[in-house]
N, CA and C of each residue as an Amber inpcrd file, in Angstrom:
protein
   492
   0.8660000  -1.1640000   0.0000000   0.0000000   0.0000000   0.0000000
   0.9120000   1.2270000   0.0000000   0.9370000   1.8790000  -1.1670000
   1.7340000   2.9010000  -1.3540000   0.7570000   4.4090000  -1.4640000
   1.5430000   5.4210000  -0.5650000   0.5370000   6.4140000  -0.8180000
   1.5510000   7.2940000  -1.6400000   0.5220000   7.6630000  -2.7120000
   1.1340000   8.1520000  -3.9110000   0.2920000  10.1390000  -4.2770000
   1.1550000  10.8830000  -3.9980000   0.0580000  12.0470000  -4.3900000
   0.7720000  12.7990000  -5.1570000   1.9890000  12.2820000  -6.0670000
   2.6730000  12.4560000  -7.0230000   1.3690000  13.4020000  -8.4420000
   0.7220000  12.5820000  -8.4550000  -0.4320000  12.5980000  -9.8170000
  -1.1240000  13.4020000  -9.6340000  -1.5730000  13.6610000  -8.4750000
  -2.4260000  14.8430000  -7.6290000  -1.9210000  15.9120000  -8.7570000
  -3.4260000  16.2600000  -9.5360000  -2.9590000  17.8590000 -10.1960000
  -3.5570000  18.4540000  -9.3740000  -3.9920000  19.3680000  -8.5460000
  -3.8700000  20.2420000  -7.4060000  -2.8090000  20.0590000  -6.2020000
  -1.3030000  20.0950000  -6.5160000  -0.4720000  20.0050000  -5.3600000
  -0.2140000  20.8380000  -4.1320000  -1.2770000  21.9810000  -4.6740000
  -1.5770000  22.7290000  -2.9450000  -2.9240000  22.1930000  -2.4030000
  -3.4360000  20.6960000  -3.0260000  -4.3380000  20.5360000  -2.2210000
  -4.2730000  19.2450000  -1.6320000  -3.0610000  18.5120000  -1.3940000
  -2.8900000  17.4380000  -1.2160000  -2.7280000  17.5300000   0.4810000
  -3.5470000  15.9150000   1.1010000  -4.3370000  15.9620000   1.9440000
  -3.0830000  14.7670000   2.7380000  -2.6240000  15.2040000   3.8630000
  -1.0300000  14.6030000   4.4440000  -1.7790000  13.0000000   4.5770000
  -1.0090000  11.9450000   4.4460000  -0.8250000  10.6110000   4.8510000
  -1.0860000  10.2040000   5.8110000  -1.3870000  10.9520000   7.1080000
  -1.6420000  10.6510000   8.3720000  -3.5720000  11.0610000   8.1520000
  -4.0150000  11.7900000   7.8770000  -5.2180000  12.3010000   7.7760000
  -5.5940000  11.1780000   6.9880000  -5.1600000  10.9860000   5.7770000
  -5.5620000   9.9680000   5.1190000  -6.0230000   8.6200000   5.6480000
  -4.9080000   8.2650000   6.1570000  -5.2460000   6.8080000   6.9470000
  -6.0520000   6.9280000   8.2380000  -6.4730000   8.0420000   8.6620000
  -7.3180000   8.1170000   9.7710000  -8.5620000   8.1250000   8.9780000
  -8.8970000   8.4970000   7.5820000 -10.0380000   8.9200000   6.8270000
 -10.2760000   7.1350000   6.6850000  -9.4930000   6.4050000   6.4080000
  -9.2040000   5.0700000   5.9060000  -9.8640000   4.1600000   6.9940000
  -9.4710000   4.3180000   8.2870000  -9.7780000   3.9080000   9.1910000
 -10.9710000   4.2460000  10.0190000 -11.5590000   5.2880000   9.7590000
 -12.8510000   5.9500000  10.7960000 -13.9170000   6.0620000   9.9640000
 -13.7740000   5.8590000   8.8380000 -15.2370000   6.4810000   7.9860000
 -15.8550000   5.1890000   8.1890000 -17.2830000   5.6160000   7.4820000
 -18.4250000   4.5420000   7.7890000 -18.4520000   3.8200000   6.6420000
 -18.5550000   4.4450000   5.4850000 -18.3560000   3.8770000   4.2280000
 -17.5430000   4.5390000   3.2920000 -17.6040000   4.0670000   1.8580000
 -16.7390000   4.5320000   1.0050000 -17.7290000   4.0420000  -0.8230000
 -16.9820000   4.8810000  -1.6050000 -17.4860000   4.1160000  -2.7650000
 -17.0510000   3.1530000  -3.7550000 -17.4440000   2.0790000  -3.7620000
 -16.7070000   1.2710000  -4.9380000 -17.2820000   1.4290000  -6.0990000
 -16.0680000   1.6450000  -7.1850000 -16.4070000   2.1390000  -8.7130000
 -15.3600000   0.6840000  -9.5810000 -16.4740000  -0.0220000 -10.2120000
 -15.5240000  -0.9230000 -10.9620000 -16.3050000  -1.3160000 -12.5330000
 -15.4930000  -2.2840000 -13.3850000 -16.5100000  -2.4820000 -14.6850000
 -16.9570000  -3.6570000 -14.8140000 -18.3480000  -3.3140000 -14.6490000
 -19.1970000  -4.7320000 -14.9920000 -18.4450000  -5.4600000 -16.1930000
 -19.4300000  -6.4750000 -16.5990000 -18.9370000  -7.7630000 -17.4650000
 -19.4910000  -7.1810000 -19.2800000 -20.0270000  -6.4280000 -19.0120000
 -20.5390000  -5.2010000 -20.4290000 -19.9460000  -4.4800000 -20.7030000
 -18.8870000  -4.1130000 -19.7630000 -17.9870000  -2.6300000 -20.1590000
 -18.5980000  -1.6860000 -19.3040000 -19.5400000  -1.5440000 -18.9730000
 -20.5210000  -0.2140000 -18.1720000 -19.4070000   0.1810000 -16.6990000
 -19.4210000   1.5070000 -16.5000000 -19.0070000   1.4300000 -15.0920000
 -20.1820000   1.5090000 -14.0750000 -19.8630000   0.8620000 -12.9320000
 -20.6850000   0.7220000 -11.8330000 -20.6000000   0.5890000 -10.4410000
 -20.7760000   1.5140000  -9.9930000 -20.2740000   1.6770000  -8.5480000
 -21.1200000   1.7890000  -7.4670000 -21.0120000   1.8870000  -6.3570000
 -22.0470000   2.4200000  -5.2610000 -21.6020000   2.4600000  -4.2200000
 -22.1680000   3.1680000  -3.0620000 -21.5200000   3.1180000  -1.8390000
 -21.7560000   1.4550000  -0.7580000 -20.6760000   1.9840000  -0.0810000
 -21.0790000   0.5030000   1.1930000 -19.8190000   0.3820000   2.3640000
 -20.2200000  -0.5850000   3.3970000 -19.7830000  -0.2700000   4.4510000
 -18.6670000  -1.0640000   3.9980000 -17.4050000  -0.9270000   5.0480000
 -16.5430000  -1.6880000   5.0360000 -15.3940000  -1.4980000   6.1890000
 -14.3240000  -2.2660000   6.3660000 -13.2550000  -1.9050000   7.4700000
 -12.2930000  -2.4560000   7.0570000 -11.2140000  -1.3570000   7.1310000
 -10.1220000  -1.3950000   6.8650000  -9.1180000  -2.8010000   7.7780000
  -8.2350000  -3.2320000   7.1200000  -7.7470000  -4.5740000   8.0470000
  -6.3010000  -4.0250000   8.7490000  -6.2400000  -2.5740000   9.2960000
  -4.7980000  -1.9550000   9.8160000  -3.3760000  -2.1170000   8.6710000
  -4.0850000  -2.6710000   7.5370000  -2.3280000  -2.8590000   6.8100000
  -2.6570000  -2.1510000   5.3390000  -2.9930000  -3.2990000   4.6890000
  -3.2780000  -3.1040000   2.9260000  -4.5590000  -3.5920000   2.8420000
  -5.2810000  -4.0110000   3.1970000  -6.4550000  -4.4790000   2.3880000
  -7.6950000  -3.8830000   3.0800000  -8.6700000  -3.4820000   2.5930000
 -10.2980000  -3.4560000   2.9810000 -11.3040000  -4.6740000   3.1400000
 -11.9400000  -4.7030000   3.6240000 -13.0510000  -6.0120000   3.8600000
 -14.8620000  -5.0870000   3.4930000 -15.5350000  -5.8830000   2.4640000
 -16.6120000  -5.5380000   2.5460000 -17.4610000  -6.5820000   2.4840000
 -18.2540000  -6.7400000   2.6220000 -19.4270000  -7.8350000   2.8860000
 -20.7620000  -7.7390000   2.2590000 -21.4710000  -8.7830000   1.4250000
 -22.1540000  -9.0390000   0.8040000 -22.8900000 -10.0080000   0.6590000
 -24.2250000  -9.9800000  -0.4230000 -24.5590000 -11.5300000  -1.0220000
 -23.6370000 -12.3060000  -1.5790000 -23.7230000 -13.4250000  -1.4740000
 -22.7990000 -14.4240000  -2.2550000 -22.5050000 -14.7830000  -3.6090000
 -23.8460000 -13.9380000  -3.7210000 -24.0460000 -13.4440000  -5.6140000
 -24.7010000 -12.1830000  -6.1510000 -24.2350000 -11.7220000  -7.7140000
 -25.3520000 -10.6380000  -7.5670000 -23.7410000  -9.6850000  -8.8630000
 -24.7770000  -8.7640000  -8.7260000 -23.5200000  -7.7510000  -9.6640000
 -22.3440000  -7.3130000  -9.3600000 -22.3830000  -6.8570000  -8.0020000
 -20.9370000  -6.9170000  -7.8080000 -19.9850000  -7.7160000  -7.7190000
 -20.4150000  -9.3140000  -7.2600000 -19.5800000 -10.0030000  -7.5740000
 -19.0420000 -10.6080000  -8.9260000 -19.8020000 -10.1700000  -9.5580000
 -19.8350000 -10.7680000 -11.2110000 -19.0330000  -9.7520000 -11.6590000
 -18.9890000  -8.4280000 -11.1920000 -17.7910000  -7.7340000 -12.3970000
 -16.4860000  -7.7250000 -11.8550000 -16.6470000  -7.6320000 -10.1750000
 -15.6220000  -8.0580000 -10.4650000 -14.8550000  -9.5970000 -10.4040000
 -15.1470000 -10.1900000 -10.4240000 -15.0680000 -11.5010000 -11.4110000
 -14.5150000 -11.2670000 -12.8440000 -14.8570000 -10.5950000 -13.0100000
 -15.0300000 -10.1230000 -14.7760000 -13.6230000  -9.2350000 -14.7460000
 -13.3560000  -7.9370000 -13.7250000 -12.2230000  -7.4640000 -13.9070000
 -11.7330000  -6.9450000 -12.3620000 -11.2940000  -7.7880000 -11.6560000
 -10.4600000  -7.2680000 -10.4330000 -10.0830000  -5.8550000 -10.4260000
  -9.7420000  -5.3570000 -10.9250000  -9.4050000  -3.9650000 -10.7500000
 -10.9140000  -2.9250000 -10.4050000 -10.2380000  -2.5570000  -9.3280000
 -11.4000000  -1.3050000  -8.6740000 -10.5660000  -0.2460000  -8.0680000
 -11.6920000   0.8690000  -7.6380000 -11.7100000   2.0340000  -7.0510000
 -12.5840000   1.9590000  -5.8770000 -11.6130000   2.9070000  -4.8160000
 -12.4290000   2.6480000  -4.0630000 -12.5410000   4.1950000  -2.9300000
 -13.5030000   5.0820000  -2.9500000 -13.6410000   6.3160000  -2.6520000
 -13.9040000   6.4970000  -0.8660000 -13.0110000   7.5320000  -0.5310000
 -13.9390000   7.9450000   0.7030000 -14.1950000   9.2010000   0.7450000
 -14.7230000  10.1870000   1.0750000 -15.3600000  11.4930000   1.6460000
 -14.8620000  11.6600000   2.8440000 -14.0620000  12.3820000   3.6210000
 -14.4120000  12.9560000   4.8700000 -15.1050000  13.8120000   5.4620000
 -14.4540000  15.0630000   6.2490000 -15.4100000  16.4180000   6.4720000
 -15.3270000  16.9500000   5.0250000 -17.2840000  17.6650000   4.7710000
 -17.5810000  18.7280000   3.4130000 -17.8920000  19.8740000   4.6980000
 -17.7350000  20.8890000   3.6150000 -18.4680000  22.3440000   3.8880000
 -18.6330000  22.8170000   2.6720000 -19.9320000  22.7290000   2.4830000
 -20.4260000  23.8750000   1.0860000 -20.5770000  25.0760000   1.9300000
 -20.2210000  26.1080000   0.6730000 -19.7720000  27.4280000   1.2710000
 -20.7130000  27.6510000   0.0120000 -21.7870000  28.0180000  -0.3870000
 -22.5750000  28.8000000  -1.0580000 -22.2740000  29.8930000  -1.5810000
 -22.0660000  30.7070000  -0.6230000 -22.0450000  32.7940000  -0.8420000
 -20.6500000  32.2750000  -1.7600000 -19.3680000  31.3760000  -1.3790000
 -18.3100000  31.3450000  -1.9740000 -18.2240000  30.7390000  -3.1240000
 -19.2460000  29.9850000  -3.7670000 -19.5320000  29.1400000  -4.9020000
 -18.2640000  27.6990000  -4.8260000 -17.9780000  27.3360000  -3.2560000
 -16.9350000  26.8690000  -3.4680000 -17.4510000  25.6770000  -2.3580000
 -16.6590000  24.7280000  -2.1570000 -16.7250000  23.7680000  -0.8030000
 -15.7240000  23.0570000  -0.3930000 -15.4770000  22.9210000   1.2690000
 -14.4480000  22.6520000   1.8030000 -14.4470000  21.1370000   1.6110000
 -13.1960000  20.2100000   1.6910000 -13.3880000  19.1220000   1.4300000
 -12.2730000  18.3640000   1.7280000 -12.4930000  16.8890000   2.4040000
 -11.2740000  15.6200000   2.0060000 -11.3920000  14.7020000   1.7260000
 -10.9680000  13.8870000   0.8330000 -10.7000000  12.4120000   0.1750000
  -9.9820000  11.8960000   0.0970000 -10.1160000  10.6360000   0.1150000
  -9.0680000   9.7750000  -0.5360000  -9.4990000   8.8160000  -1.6360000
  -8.5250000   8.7260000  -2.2610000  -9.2730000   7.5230000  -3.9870000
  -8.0200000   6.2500000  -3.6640000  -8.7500000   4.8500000  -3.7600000
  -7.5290000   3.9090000  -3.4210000  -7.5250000   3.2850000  -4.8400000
  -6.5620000   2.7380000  -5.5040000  -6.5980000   1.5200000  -6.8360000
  -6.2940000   0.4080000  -5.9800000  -7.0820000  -0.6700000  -6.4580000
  -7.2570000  -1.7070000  -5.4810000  -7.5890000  -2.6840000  -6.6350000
  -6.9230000  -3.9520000  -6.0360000  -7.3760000  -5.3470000  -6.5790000
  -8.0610000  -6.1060000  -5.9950000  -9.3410000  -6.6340000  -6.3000000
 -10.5040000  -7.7310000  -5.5460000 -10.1000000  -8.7360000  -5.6400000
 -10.3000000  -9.2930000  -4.4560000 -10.3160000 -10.4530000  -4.0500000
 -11.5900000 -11.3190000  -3.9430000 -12.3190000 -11.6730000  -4.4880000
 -13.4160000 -12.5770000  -4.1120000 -13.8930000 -14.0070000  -3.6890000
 -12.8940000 -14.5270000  -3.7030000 -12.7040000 -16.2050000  -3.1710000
 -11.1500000 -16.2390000  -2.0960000 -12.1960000 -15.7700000  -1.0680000
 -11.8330000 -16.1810000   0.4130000 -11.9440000 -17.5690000   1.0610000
 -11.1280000 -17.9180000   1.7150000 -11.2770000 -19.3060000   3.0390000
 -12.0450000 -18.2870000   3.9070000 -13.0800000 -19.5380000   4.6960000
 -13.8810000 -19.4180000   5.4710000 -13.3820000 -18.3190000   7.1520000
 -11.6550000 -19.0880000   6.9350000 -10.9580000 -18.4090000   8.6120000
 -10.9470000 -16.6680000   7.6530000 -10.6400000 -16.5580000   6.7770000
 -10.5760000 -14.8450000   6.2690000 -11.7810000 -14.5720000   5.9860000
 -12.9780000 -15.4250000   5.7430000 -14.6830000 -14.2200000   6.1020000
 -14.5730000 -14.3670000   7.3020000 -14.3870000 -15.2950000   8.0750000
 -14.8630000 -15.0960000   9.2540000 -13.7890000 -13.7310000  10.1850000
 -12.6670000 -13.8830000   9.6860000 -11.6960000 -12.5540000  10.4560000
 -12.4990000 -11.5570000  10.4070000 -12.6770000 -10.7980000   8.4670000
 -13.2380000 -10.0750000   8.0230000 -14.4910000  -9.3840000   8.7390000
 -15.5200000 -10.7970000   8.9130000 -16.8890000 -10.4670000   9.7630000
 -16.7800000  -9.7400000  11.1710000 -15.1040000 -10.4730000  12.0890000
 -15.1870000  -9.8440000  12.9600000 -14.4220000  -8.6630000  13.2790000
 -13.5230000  -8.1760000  12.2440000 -13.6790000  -6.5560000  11.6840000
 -14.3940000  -6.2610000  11.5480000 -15.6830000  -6.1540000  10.5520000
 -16.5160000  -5.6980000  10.4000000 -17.5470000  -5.1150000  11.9660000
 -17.7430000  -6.2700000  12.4870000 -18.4600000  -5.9910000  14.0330000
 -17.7040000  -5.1530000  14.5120000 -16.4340000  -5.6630000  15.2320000
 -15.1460000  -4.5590000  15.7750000 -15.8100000  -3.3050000  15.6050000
 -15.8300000  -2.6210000  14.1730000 -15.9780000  -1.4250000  13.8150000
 -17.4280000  -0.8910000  13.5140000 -18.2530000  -1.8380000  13.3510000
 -19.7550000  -0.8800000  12.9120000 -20.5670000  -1.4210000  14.2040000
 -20.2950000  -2.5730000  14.8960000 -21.0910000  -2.6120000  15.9620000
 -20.3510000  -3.0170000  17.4750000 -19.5140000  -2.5480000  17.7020000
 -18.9520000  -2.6060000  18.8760000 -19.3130000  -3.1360000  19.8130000
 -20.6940000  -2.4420000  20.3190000 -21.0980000  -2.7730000  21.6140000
 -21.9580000  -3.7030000  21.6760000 -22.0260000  -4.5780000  20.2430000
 -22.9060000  -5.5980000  20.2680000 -21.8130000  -7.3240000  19.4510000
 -20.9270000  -7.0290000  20.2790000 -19.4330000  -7.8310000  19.6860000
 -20.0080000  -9.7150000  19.6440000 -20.2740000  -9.9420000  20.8080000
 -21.1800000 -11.4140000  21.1720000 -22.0640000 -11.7150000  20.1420000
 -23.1480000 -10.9140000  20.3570000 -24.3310000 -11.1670000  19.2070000
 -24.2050000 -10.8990000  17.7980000 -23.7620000  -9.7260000  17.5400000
 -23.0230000  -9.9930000  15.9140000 -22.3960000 -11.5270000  15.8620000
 -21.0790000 -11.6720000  16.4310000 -20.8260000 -12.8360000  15.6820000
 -21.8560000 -14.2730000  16.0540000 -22.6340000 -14.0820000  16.8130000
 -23.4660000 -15.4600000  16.5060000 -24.6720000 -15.3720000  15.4210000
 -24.7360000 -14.1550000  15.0820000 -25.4280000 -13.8300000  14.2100000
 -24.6090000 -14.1850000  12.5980000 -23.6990000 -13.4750000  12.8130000
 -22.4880000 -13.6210000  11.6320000 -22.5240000 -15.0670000  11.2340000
 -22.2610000 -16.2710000  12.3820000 -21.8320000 -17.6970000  12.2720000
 -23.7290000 -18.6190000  11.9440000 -24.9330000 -17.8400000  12.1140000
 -26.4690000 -18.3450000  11.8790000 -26.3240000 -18.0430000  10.2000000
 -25.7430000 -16.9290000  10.0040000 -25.8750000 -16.4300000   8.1790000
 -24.7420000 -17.1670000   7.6530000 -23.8440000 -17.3970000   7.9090000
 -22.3360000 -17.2890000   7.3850000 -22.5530000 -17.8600000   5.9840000
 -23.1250000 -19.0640000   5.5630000 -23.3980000 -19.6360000   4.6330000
 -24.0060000 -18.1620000   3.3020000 -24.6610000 -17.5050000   3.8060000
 -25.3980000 -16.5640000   3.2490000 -24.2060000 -15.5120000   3.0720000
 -23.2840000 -14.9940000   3.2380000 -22.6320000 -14.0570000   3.2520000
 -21.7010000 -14.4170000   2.5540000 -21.3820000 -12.9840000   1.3880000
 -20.2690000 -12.9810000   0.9640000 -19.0620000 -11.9420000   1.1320000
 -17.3720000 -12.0850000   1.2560000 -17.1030000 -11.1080000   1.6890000
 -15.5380000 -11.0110000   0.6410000 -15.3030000  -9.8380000   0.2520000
 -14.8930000  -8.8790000  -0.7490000 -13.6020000  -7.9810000  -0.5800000
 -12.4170000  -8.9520000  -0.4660000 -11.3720000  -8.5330000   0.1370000
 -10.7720000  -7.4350000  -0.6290000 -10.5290000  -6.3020000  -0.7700000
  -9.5820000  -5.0530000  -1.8050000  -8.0380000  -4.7280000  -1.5210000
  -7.0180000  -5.5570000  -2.1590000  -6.2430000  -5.1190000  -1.6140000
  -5.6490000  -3.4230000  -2.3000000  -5.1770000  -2.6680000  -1.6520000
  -5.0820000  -1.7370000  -1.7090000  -3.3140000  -1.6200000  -2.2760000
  -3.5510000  -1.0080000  -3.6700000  -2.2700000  -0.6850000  -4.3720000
  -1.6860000   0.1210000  -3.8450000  -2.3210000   1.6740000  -4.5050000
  -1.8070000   2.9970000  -4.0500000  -2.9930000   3.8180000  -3.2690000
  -2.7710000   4.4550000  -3.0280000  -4.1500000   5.3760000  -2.6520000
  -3.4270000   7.0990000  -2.4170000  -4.3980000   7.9480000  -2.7190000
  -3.7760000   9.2150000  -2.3940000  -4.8630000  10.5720000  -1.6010000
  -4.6970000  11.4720000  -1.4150000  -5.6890000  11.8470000  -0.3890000
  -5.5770000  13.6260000  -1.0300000  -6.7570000  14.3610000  -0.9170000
  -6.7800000  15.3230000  -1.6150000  -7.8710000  16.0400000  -0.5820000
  -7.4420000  17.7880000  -0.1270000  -8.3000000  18.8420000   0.2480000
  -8.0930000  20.0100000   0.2600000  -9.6820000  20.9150000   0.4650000
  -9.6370000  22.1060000   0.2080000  -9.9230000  22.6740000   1.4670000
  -9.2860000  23.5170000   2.2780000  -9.5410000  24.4500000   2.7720000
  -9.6880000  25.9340000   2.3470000 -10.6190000  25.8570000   3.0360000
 -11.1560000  28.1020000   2.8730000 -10.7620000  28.6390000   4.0310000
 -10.0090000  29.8150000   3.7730000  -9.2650000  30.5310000   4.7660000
 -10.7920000  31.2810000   5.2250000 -10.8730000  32.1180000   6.7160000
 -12.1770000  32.5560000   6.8330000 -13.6020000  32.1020000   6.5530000
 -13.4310000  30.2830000   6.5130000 -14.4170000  29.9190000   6.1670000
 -15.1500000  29.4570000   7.4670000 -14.9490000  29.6570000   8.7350000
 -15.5700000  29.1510000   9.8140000 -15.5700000  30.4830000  10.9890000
């Protein structure tokens, strides 16, 4: 996992490596953008948790479109948002991101969904750590889960001076 903000054409707006990986690590979701088996691009948002190194974990049906494209072409994108401020009167808005290039993984062993699942709890349901995973281990059969490993990624923002 290389953070790369070389390419960044706004280089006064590049968003430090430490912010980044906190954006990486704390957000709720992110967007995945990849190409179906038609050529079409197709993306959408969804939850996921980062695994502390290189890769993302997201979780799913065991079938369905996203797994089929990427099937079709491993290569994805994968978006986050941090803090916005639309500034209206300024026609402008405050902003941070990060964009990762990432390769899918979709045929996991059972011990890596099941890690995955309990990342997933770890981070979206904490205080319900017990019952998620017996819940996790009643579906497991039903669940599919969507490993990204993470190439490069780079992180990009705007601040407005006098904007607060």
């Amino acid at each position: 996992m290389k953070y790369v903000n070389e390419t960044v054409r706004r280089q006064d707006r590049l968003l430090n490596e430490e912010r980044a990986l906190q954006l990486i690590r704390d957000s709720e979701y992110g967007v995945l953008s990849m190409v179906d088996a038609d050529g079409g691009a197709y993306g959408l948002p969804l939850n996921y948790v980062w695994d502390g190194e290189h890769s993302l974990y997201i979780h799913c049906a065991p079938e369905g479109k996203k797994l089929r494209a990427l099937v079709y072409n491993q290569d994805a994108s994968f978006c986050i948002v941090g803090h916005t401020n639309l500034l209206p009167s300024r026609f402008t808005t405050e902003y941070e991101s990060v964009v990762m290039k990432c390769h899918a993984v979709t045929a996991l062993d059972d011990e890596e969904k099941r890690h995955a699942l309990q990342l997933l709890i770890d981070k979206l349901a904490p205080e319900y750590k017990e019952a998620g995973m017996k819940a996790a281990e009643k579906s497991f059969h039903r669940v599919g889960i969507i490993r990204l490993d993470i190439i490069e990624f780079s992180g990009k923002c705007k601040a407005v001076p006098s904007a607060h």
